[in-house]
C-alpha angles and dihedrals in degrees: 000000000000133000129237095242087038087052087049097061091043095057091046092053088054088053088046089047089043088053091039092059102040102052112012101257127068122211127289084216144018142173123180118192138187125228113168111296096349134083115205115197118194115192133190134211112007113133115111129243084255090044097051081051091052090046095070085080133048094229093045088054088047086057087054089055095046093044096048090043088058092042092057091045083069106046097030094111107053088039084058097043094058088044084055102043089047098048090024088220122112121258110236103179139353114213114189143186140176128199108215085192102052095020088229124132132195133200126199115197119191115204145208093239146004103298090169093066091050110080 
């Protein structure tokens, strides 16, 4: 059995692979934590060289937000099934979000029961 702080880092090593394969580059940085029923995954450093170049504009970062939502619309289900398989606990919604001025990038997952109080 894992534990918490070895879930964590799992966790965080599915969210470095799902960036990795989406968009080419993984993140310089990541920490997943546990709160009740809820993960919460901060990366670091995942905006693309063409990215970083979109994101000197607002409409160009608005661009960023709409590209990776659509990317995550694709590869959503396979992301969700590996949350699931590591913390054994259904997935019930993902929530993102990506910075075009600090290149970071956060995930909220709400799930079907308390992940924090099993390990």
């Amino acid at each position: 059995m894992m534990t918490k702080g070895q879930a964590e880092a799992k966790i965080g090593e599915i969210f470095v692979k799902f960036e990795k394969l989406d968009t080419g580059i993984g993140a310089s940085e990541v920490k997943a934590y546990f709160i009740k029923d809820t993960v919460y995954v901060r990366l670091k450093g995942v905006l693309t060289h063409q990215e970083k170049a979109l994101s000197e504009s607002k409409d160009g970062r608005h661009e960023i937000k709409t590209l990776r939502a659509k990317q995550l619309d694709i590869s959503r289900a396979a992301l969700v099934k590996e949350v699931e398989e590591a913390l054994k606990a259904k997935v019930m919604s993902v929530h993102t979000d990506i910075s075009g001025k600090t290149g970071g990038r956060i995930f909220v997952l709400e799930m079907d029961k308390v992940v924090e109080a099993g390990f």
